[in-house]
N, CA and C of each residue as an Amber inpcrd file, in Angstrom:
protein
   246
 -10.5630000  16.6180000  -6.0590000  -9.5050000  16.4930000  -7.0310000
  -9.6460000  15.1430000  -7.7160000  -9.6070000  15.3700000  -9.1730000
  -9.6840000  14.2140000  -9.5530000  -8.4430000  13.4190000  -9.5790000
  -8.6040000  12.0580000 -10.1510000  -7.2880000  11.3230000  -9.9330000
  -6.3580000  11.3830000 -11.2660000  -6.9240000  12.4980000 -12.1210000
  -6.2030000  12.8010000 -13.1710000  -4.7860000  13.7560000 -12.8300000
  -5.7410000  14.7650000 -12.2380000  -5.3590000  15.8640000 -11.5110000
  -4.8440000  15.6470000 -10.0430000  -4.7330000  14.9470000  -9.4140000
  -3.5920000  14.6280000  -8.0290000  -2.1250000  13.9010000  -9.1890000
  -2.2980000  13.0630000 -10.6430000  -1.3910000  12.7750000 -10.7430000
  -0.5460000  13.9200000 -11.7890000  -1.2640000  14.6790000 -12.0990000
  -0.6670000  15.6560000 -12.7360000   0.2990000  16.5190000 -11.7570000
  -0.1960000  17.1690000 -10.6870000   0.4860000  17.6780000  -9.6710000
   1.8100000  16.5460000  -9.3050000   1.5740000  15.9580000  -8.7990000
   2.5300000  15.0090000  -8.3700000   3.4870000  14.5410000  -9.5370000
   3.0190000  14.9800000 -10.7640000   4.4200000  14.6690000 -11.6570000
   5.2900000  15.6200000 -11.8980000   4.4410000  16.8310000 -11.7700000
   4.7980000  18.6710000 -12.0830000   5.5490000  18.5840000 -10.6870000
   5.3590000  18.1410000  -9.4970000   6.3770000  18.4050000  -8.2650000
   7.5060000  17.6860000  -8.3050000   7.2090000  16.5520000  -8.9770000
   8.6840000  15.5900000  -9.4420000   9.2560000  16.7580000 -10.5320000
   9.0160000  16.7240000 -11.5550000   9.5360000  17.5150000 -12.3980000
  10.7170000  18.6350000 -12.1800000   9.9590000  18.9400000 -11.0860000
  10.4190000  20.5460000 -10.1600000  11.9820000  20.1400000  -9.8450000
  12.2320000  19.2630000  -9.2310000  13.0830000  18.0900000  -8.6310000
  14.2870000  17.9820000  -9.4140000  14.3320000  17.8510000 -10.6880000
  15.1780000  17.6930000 -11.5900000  16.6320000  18.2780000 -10.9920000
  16.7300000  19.1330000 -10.9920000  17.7240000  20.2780000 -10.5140000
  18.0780000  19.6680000  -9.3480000  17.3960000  18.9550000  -8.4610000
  18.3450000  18.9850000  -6.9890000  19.5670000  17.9390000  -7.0740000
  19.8490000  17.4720000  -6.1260000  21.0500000  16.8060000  -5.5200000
  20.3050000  15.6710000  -5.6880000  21.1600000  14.7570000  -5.9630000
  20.7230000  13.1530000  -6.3180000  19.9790000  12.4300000  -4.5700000
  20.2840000  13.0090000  -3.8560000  19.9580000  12.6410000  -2.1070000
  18.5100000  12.9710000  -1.9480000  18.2780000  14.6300000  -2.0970000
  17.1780000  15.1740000  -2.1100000  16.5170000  14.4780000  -2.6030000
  16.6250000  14.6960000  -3.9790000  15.7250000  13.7500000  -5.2390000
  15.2000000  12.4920000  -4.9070000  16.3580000  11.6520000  -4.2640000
  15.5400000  10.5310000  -3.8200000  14.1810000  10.1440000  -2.6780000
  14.7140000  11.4300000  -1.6050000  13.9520000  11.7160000  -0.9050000
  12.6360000  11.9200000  -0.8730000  12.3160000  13.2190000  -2.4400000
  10.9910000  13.6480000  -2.7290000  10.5470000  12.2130000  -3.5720000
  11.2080000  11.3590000  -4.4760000  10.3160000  10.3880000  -5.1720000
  10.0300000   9.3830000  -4.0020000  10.7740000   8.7260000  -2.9150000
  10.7740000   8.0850000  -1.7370000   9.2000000   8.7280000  -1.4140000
   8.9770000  10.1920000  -1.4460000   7.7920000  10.5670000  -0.4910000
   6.3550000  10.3270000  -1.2850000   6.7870000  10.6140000  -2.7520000
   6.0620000  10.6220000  -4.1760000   5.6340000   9.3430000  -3.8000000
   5.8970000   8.6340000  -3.8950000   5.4330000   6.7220000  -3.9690000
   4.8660000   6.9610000  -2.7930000   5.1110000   7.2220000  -1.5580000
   4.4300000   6.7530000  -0.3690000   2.8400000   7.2550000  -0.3990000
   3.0760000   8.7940000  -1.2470000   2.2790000   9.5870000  -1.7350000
   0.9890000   8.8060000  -2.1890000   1.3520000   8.4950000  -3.3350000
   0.3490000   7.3060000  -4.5210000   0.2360000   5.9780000  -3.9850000
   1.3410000   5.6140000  -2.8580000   0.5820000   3.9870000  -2.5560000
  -0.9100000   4.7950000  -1.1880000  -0.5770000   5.9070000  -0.5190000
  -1.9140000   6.5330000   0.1950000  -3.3100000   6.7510000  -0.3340000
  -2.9630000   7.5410000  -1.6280000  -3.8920000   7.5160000  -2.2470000
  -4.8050000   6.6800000  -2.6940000  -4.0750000   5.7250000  -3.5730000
  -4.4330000   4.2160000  -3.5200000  -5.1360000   3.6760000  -2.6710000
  -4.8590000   3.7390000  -1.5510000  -5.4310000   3.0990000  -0.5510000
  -6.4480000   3.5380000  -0.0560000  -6.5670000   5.1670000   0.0400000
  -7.9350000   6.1430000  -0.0900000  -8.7960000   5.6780000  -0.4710000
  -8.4070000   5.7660000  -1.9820000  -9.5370000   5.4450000  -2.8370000
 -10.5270000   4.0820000  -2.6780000  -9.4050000   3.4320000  -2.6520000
 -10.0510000   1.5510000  -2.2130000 -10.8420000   1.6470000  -1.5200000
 -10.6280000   2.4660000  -0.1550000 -11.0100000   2.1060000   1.2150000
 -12.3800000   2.8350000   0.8050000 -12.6160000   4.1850000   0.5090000
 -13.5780000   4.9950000  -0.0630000 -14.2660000   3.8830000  -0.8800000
 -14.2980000   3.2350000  -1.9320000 -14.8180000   2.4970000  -2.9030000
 -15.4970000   1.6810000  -1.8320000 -15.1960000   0.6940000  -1.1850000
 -15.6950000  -0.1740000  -0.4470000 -16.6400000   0.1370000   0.7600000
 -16.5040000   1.5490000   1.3560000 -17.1380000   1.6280000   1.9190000
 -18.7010000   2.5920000   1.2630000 -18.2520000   3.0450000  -0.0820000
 -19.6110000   3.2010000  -1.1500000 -20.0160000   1.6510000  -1.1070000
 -19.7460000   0.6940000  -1.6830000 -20.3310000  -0.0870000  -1.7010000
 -21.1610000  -1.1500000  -0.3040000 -20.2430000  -1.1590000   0.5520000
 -21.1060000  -1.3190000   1.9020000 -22.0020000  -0.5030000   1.9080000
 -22.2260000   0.7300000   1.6280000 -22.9170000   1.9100000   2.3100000
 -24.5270000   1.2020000   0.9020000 -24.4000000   0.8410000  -0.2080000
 -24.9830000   0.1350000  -0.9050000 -25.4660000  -0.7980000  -0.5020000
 -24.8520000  -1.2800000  -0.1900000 -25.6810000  -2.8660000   0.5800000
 -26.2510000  -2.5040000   1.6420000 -26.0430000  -1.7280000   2.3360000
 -26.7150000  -1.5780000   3.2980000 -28.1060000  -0.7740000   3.0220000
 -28.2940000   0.2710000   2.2600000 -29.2530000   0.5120000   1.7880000
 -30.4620000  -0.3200000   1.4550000 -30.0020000  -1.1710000   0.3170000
 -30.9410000  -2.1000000  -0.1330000 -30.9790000  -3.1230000   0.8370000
 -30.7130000  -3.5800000   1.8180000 -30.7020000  -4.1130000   3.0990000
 -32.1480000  -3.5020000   3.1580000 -31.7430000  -1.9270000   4.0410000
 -33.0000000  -1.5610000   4.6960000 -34.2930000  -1.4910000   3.7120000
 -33.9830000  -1.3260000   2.4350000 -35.0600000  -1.4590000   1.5150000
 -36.1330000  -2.7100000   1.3900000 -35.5160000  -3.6930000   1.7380000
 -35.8450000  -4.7060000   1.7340000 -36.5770000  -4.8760000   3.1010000
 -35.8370000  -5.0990000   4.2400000 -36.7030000  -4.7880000   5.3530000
 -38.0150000  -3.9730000   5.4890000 -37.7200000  -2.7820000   4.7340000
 -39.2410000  -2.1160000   4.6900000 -40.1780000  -2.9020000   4.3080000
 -39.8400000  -3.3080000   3.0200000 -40.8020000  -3.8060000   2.1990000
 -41.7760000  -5.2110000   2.7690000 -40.4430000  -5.6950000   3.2270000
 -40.9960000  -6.9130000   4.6150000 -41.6080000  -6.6960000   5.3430000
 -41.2380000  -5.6800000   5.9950000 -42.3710000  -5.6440000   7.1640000
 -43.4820000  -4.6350000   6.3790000 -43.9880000  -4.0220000   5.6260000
 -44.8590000  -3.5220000   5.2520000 -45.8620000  -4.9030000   4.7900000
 -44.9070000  -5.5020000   4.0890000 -45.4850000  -6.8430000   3.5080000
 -46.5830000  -7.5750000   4.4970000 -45.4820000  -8.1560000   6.4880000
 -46.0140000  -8.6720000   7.0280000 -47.2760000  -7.7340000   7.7080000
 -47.1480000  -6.5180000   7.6950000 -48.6240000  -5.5100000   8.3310000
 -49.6530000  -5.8520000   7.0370000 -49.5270000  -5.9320000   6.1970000
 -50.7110000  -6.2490000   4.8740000 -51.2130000  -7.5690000   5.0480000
 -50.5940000  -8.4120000   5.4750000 -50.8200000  -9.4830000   5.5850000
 -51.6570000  -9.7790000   7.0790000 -51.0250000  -9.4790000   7.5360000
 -51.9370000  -8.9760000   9.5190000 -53.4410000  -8.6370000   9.1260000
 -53.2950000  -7.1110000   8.1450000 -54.6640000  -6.4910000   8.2210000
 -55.7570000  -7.8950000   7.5110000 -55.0340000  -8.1370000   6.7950000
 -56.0580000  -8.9160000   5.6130000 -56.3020000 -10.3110000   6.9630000
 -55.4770000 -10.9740000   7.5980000 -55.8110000 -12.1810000   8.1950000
 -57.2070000 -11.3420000   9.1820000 -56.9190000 -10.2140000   9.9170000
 -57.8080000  -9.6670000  10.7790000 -58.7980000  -9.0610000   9.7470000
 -58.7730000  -8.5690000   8.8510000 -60.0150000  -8.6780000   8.1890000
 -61.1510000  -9.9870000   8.1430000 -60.3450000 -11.5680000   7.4470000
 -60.9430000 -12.4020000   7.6170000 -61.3370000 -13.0460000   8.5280000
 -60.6830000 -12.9670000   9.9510000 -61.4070000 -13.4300000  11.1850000
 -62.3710000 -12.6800000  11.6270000 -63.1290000 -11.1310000  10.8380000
 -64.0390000 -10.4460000  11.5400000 -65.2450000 -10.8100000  10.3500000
């Protein structure tokens, strides 16, 4: 679901709301907010752990390349000592 579309729903369920008792009502927007500060926080938490999950990648990318680096470097020194 996009985040267009979770806030579309969530305004169409407020909407719905209109009609109740001023108690109720407060109740469902009370849940509405708790709703969107979750989401919120979803998303963040999701975002950050894409981006760890990024760094960590190019982490191991790098490591490869290192140690491929230091075996090239091995062969060639043992080349020249033979």
């Amino acid at each position: 679901m996009t985040q267009q579309e979770f806030n579309e729903q969530l305004e169409s369920i407020l909407a719905k709301t209109a009609d109740l008792p001023a108690a109720e009502r407060a109740k469902i927007i009370e849940t509405a907010d708790a709703t969107r500060a979750r989401d919120k926080e979803i998303r963040e938490s999701t975002s950050r752990a894409r981006l760890a999950l990024d760094d960590w990648r190019l982490r191991q990318k790098y490591l490869l390349f290192d140690a491929e680096a230091t075996l090239r470097e091995a062969r060639a020194q043992q080349d020249e000592d033979v």
